[in-house]
C-alpha positions as CSV (number, residue, x, y, z in Angstrom):
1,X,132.1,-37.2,5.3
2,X,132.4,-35.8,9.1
3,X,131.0,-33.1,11.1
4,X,134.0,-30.4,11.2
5,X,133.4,-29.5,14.4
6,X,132.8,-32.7,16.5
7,X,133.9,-35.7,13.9
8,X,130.7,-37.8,13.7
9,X,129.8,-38.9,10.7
10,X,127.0,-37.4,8.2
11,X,124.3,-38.8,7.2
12,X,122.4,-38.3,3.5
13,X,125.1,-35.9,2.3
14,X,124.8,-35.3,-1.3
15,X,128.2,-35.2,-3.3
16,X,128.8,-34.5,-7.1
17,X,130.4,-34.0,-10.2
18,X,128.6,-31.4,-12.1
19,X,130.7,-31.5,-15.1
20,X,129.7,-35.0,-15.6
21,X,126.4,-34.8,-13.7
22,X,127.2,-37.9,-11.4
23,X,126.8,-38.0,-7.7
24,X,126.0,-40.5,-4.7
25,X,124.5,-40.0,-1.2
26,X,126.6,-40.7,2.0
27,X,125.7,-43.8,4.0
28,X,124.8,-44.1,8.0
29,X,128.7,-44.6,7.7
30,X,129.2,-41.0,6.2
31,X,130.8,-43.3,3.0
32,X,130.1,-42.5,-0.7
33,X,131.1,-43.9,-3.5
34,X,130.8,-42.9,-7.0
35,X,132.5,-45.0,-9.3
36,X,133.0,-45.5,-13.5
37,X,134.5,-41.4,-13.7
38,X,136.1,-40.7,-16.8
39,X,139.1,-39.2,-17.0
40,X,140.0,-35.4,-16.4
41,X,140.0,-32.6,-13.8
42,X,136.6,-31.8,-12.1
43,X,135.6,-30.1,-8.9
44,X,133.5,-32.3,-6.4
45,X,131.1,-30.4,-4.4
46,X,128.9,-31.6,-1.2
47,X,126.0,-30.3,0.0
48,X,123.3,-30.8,3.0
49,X,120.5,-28.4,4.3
50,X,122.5,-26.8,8.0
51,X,125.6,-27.5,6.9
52,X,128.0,-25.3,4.9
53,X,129.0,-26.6,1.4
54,X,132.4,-27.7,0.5
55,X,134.4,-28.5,-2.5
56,X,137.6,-29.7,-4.3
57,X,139.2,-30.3,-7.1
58,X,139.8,-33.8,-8.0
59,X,142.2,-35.2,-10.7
60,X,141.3,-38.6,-12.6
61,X,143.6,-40.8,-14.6
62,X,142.8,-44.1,-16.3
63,X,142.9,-46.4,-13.3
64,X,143.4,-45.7,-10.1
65,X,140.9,-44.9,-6.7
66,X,140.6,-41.6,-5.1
67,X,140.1,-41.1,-1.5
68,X,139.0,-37.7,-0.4
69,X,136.9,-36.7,3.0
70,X,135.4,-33.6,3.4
71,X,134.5,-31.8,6.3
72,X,131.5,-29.9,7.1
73,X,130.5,-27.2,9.3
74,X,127.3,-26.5,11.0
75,X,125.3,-23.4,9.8
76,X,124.4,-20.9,12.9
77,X,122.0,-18.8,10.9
78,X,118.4,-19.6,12.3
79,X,115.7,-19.4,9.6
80,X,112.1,-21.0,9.7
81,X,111.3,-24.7,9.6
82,X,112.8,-26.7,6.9
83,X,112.6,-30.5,6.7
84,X,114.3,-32.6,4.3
85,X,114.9,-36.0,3.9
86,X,116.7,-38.3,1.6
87,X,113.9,-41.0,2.3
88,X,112.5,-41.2,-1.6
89,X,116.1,-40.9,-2.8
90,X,117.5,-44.6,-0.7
91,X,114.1,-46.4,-1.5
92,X,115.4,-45.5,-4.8
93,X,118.5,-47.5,-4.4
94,X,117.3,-49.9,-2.1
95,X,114.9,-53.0,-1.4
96,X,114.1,-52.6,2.4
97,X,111.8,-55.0,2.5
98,X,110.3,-55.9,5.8
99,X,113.0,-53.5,6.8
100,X,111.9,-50.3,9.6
101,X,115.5,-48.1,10.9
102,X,114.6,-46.7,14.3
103,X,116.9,-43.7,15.4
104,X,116.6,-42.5,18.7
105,X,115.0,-39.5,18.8
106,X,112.3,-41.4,17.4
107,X,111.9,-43.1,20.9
108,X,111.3,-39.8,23.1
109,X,108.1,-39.4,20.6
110,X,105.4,-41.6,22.2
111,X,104.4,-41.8,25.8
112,X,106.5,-44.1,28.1
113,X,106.2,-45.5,30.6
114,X,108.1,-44.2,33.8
115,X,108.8,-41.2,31.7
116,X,112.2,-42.9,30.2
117,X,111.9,-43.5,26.3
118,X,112.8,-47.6,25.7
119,X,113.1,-49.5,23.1
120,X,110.8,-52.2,23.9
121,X,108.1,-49.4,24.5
122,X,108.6,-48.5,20.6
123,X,108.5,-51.7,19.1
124,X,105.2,-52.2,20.2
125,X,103.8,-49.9,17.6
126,X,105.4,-51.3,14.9
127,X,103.7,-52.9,12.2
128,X,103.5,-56.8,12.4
129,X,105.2,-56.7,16.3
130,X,103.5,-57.8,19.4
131,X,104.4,-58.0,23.4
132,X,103.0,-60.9,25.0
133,X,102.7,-58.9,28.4
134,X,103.9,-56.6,31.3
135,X,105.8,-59.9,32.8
136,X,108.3,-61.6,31.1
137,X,107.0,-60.0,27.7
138,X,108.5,-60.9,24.7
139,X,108.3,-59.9,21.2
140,X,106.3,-61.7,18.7
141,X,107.2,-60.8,14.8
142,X,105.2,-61.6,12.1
143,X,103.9,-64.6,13.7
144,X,107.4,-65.8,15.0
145,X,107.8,-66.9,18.1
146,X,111.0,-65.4,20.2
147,X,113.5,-67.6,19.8
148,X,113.0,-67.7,16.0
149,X,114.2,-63.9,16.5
150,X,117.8,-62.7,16.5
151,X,118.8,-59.6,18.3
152,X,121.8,-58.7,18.0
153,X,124.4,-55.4,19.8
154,X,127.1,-54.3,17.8
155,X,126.8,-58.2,16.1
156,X,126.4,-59.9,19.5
157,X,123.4,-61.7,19.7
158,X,121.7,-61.1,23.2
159,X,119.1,-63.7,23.9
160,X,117.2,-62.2,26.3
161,X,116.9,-58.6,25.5
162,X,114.0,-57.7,27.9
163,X,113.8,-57.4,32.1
164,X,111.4,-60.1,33.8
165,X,109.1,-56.9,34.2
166,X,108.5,-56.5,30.7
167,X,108.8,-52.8,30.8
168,X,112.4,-52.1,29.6
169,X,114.6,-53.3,27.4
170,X,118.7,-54.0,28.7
171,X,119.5,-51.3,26.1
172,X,120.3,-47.2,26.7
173,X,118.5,-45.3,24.8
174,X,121.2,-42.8,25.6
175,X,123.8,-45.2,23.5
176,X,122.1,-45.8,20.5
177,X,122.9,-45.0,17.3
178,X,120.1,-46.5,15.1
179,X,118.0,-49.7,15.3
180,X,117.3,-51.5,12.0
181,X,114.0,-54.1,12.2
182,X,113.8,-57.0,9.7
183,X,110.1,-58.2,9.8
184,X,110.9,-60.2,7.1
185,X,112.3,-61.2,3.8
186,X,115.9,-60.2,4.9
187,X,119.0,-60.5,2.9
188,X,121.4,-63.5,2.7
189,X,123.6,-61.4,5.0
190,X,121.9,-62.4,7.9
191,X,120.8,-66.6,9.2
192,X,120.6,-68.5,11.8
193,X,116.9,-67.7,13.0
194,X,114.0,-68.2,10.4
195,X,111.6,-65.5,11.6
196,X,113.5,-61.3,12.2
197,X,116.4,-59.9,13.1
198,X,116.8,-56.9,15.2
199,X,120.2,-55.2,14.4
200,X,120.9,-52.4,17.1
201,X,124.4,-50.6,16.8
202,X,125.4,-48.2,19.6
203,X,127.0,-45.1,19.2
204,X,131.0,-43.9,20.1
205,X,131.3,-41.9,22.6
206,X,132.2,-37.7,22.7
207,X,135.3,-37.1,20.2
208,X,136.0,-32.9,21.8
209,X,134.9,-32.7,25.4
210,X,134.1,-35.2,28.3
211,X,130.2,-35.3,29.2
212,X,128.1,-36.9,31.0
213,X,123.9,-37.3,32.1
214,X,122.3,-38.7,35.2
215,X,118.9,-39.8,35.5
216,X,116.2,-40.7,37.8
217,X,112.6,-41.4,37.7
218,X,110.2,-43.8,39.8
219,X,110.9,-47.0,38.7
220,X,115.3,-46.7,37.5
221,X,118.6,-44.3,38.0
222,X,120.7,-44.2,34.8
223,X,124.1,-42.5,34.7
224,X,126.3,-41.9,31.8
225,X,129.8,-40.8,31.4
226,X,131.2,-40.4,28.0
227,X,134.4,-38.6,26.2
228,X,137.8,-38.6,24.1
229,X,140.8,-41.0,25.4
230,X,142.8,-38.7,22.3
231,X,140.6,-35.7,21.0
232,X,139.5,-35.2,17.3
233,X,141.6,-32.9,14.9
234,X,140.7,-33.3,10.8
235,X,142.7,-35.4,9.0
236,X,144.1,-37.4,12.0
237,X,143.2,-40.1,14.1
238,X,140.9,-40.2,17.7
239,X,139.7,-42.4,20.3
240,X,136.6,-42.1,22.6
241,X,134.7,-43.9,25.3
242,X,131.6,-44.3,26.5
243,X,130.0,-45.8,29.5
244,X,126.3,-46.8,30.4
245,X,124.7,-47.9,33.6
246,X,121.2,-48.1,34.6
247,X,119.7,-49.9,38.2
248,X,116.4,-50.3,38.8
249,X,115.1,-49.7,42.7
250,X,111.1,-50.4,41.8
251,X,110.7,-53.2,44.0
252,X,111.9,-50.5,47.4
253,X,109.9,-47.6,45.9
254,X,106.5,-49.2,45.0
255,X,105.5,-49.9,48.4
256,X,105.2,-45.8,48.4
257,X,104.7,-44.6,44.9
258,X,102.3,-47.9,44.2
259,X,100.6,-49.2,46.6
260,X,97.6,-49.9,45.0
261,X,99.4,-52.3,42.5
262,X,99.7,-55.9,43.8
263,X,99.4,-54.5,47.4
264,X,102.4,-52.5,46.7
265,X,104.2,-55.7,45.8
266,X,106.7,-55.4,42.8
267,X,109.8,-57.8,43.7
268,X,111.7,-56.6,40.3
269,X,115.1,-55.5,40.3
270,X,117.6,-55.0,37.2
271,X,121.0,-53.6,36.3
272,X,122.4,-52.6,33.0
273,X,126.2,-52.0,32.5
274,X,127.7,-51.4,28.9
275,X,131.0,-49.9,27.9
276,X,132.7,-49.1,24.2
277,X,136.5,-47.9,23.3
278,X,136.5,-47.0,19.5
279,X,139.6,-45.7,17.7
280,X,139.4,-44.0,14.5
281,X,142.0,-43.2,11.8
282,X,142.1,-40.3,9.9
283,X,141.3,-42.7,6.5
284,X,137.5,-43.9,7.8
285,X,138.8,-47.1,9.4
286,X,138.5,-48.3,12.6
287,X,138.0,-50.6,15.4
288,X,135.8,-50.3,18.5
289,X,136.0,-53.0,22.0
290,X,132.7,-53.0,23.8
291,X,131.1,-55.2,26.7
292,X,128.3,-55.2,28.8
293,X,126.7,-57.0,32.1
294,X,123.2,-57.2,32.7
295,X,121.4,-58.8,34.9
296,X,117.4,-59.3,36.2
297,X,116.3,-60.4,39.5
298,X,112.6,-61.5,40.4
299,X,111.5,-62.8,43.9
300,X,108.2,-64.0,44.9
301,X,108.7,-64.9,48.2
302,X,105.4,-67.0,48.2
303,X,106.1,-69.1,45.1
304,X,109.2,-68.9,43.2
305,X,112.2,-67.0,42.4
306,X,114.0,-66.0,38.8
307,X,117.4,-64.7,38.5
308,X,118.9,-64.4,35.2
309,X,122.7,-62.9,33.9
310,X,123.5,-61.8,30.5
311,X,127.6,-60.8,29.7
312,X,128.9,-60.4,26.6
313,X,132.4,-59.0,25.0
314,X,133.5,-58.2,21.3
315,X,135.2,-56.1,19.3
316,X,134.1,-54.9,15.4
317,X,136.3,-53.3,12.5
318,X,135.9,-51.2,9.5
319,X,138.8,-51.5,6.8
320,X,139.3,-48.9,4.3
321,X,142.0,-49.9,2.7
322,X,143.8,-47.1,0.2
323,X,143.4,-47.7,-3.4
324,X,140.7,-50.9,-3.6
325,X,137.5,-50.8,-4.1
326,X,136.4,-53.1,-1.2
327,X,135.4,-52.1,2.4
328,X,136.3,-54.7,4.8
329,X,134.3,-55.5,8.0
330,X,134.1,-57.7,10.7
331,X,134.2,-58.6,14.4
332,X,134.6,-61.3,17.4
333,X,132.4,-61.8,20.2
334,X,131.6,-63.9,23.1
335,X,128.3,-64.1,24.9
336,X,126.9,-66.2,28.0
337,X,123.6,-66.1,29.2
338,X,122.1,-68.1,32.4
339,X,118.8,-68.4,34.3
340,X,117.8,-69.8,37.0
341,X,114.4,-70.7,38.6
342,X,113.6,-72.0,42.4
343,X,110.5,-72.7,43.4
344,X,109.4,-73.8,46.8
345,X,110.2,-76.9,46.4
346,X,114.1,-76.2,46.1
347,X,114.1,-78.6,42.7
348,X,115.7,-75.5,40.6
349,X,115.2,-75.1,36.7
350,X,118.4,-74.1,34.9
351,X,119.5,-73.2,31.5
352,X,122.7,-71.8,30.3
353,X,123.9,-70.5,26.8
354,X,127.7,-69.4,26.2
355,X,129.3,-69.2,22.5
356,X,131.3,-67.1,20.1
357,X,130.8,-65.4,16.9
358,X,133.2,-65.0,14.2
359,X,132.2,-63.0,10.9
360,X,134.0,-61.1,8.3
361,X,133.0,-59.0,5.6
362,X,133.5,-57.4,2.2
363,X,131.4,-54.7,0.1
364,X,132.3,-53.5,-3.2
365,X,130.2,-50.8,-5.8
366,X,130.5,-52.4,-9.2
367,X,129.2,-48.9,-10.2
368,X,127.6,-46.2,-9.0
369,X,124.6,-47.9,-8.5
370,X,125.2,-51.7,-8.5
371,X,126.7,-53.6,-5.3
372,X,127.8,-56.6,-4.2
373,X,128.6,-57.8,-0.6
374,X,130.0,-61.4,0.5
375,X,131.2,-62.9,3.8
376,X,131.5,-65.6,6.1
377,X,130.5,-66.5,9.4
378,X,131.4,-69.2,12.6
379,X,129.2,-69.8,15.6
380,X,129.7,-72.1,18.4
381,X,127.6,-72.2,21.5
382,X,127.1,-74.7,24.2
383,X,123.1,-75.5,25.7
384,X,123.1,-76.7,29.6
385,X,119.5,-77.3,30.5
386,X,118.1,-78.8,33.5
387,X,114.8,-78.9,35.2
388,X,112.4,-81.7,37.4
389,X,109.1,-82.4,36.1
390,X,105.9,-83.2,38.3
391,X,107.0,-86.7,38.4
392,X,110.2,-85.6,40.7
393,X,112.4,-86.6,37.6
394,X,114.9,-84.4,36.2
395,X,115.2,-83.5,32.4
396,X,118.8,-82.2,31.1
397,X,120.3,-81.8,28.0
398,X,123.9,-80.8,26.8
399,X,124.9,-79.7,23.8
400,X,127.4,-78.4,21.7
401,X,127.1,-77.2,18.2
402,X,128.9,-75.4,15.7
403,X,128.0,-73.8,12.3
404,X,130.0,-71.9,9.5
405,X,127.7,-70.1,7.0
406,X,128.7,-68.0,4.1
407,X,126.9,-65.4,1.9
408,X,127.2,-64.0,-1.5
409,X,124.7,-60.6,-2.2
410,X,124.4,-59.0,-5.4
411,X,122.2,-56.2,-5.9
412,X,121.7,-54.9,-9.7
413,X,119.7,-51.4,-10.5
414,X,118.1,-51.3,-13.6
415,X,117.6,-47.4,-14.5
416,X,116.7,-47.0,-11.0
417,X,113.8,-48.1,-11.4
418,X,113.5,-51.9,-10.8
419,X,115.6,-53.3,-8.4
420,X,116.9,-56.7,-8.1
421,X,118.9,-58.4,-5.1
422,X,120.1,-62.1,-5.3
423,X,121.4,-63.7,-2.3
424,X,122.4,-67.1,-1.2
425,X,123.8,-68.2,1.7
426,X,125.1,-71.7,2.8
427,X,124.7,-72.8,6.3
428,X,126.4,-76.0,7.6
429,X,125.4,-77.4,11.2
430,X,128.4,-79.3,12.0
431,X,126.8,-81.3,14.9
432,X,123.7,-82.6,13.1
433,X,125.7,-83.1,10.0
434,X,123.9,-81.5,7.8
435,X,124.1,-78.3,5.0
436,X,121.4,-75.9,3.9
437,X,122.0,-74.1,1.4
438,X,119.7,-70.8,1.2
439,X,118.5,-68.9,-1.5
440,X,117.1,-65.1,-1.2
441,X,115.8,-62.8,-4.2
442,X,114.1,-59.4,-3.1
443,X,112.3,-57.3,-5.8
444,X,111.2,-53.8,-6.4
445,X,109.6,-51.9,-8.9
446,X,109.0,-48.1,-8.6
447,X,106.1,-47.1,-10.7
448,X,106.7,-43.9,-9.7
449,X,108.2,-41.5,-6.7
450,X,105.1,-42.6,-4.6
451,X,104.3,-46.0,-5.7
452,X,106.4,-49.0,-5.3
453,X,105.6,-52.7,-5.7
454,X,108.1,-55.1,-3.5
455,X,108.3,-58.5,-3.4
456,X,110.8,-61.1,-1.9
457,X,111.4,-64.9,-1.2
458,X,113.6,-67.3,0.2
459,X,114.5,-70.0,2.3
460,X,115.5,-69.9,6.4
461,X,116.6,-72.2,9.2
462,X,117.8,-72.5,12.5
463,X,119.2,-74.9,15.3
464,X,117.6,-73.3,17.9
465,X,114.5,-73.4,20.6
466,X,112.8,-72.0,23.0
467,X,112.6,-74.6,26.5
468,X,109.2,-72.4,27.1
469,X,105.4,-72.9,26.4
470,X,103.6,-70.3,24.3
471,X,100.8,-71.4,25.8
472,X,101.8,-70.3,29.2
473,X,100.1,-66.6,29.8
474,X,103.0,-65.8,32.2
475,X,106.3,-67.6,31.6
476,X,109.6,-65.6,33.4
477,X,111.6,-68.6,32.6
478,X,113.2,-68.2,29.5
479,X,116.0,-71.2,28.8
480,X,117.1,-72.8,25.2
481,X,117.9,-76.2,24.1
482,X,119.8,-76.8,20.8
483,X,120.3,-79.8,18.4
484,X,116.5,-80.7,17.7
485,X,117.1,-84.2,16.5
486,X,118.7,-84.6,20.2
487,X,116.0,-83.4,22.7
488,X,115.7,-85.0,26.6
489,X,113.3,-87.5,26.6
């Protein structure tokens, strides 16, 4: 389901077969399926509030799959204030347990700080979440610490997602497409960390006309440049880019603006580079190349400095292949992340994190309202940590590891009314040896169109830590150490 006029997907579009009276609801993907149609002639027909309807006439044999997009155009006519929302028709057909979706205009609805909407700024209010501070914040989830969270771009885990200032996130708001928050009880999709996952997917860039934004404000300078490589025409393929970049230039302009904050002392300085190439085909599929480069600078020229660098490259895919009932997805990426402390006493504190990520992916609709989704995954990474204690003597560990995991999800609708989804996923740590296998079940029961009862359970792990004390009030050094049956002694 696409926008006629630009290409993006649609969201919540509602397509059906009135003969028969089925229909199903397009996904954040503009997908729908609808599946168990007898056979026969009927005349599918979309619908969504500002949009014009469409139709066509499909023919069904015994076997066989059917793929037909449809294309729909905006509605100019102004009337008064209508809101709709699909909201009571997905919790309907799904558990979301735990599970908040952020979009981004979401973001330019509380007060922020510096008068540029974040992310980081926004999670703050959510239920369960809380910042540790204005310097070297980090995000505490249901009683998790950090590291026991996995945030993850576009399926590349970032591991430190927040500047040393606390302030701002390394993400656009500009770039996003949605933000999906697990507090808890997630699905066997997801492993590796015991506590949340953050899931943040960025958009593509323009498919018509090139475009592009630049911003200022007291603390940061953004700039954004955006458009098609081939441009969008129904029914065949495009390309797009898009391209991110934000500096930060607080620690030369609070000496003015701020002098009444730490003598006009702010020594924080950031940058935030990100770029994407997606190329779609005319049947849904597609594949999409992205990278970014951020980095965080902090320098306290009577104690200590912190400089830390954060680079990653992937790419992702969406297969649609004709005439199955299984969409395939999946991706590669690579990620390193470094930071470095000196202190006065030039002994510096290092830690390092580089790996890859190899997952792929398959859903299928048993029926219109049952799914199941299965996949496997491979991580590697590589820990380098080094630091000197009080004693003058220096601590290092490192470490290689490597795990494969893989998942089965089944989720079963009963009348739409109770909903069940069984999980398990099997996670083998290849350098301690060991295999844990996972089970998830997630349950919900709608009483009725306002009152749902949810429950869920399962089991979580991870072979991963934090080289940093909770109990430190301000802690800018955030390092990792991996393999906890071999820690420095």
């Amino acid at each position: 389901m696409y926008n006629a006029e630009n290409g993006t997907p649609i969201v919540s579009a509602l397509v059906t077969f009135k003969e028969i009276k089925q229909g199903a609801y397009t996904d954040d993907r503009g997908f729908y399926t609808i599946a168990n149609i007898p056979s026969g002639t009927y005349n599918a027909v979309v619908s969504l509030v500002g949009f014009s309807a469409d139709s066509a006439k499909l023919e069904f044999k015994n076997s066989g799959i059917i793929s037909q997009n449809f294309y729909l155009k905006d509605i100019s006519n102004e009337l008064g204030v209508v809101r709709v929302s699909a909201e009571k028709v997905r919790k309907t057909k799904e558990v979301s347990i735990g599970k908040t979706t952020i979009k981004p205009i979401q973001l330019t609805r509380i007060p922020s700080v510096g008068g540029e909407p974040d992310l980081v700024q926004y999670l703050q209010v959510l239920p369960g979440v809380v910042f540790s501070g204005d310097q070297g914040g980090q995000l505490y989830i249901r009683g998790g610490s950090p590291v026991m969270n996995r945030v993850m771009l576009d399926g590349l885990t970032v591991y430190n997602p927040f500047h040393s200032i606390g302030l701002f996130s390394v993400f656009d708001t500009d770039i996003l497409k949605s933000v999906d928050v697990y507090s808890a009880g997630f699905s066997a999709e997801y492993g590796g960390r015991i506590s949340a996952i953050v899931d943040v997917k960025t958009r593509d860039g323009n498919k018509t006309n090139l475009a592009g934004k630049i911003n200022a404000s007291p603390f940061s300078s953004k700039f954004l440049l955006e458009g098609p490589l081939k441009k969008y025409e129904q029914d065949k393929g495009n390309s797009s880019f898009i391209v991110s970049y934000k500096n930060s230039y607080l620690k030369n302009s609070a000496p003015t603006i701020y002098p009444f904050v730490n003598d006009g002392m702010l020594p924080y300085t950031f940058s935030d580079l990100y770029g994407k190439l997606t190329f779609n085909s005319a049947k849904g599929s597609n594949i999409s190349v992205f990278g970014f480069d951020y980095k965080d600078n902090v320098d306290f020229e009577s104690s200590a400095s912190y400089a830390w660098t954060s680079r990653g490259l992937g790419t992702k895919f969406l297969l649609v292949p004709g005439g199955s009932e299984t969409i395939v997805d999946g991706g590669i990426t690579f990620s390193n992340y470094e930071i470095t402390q000196t202190e006065l006493d030039n002994k510096p504190r290092r830690s390092a994190i580089n790996g890859f990520n190899v997952n792929l992916n398959f859903s299928r609709f048993i029926n219109e309202l049952d799914k199941i989704k299965y996949g496997i995954e491979m991580n590697g990474f590589r820990t380098d940590f080094e630091i000197f204690n009080s004693l003058n003597r220096r601590i290092s560990q490192e470490e290689n590891t490597s795990e494969i995991s893989g998942y089965v999800n089944y989720l079963k609708n009963i009348q739409k009314r109770v909903l069940i989804e069984a999980g398990m996923r099997v996670q083998y740590y290849a350098s301690l040896q060991e295999t844990s296998p996972e089970p998830r079940l997630r349950l919900k029961y709608n009483i009725n169109s306002m009152v749902r009862f949810k429950a869920s359970a399962g089991l979580y792990s991870q072979n991963l830590m934090s080289a940093v004390s909770d109990r430190d009030v301000v802690n800018l050094f955030y390092g990792f150490l991996s393999g906890p049956r071999d820690l420095p002694s």
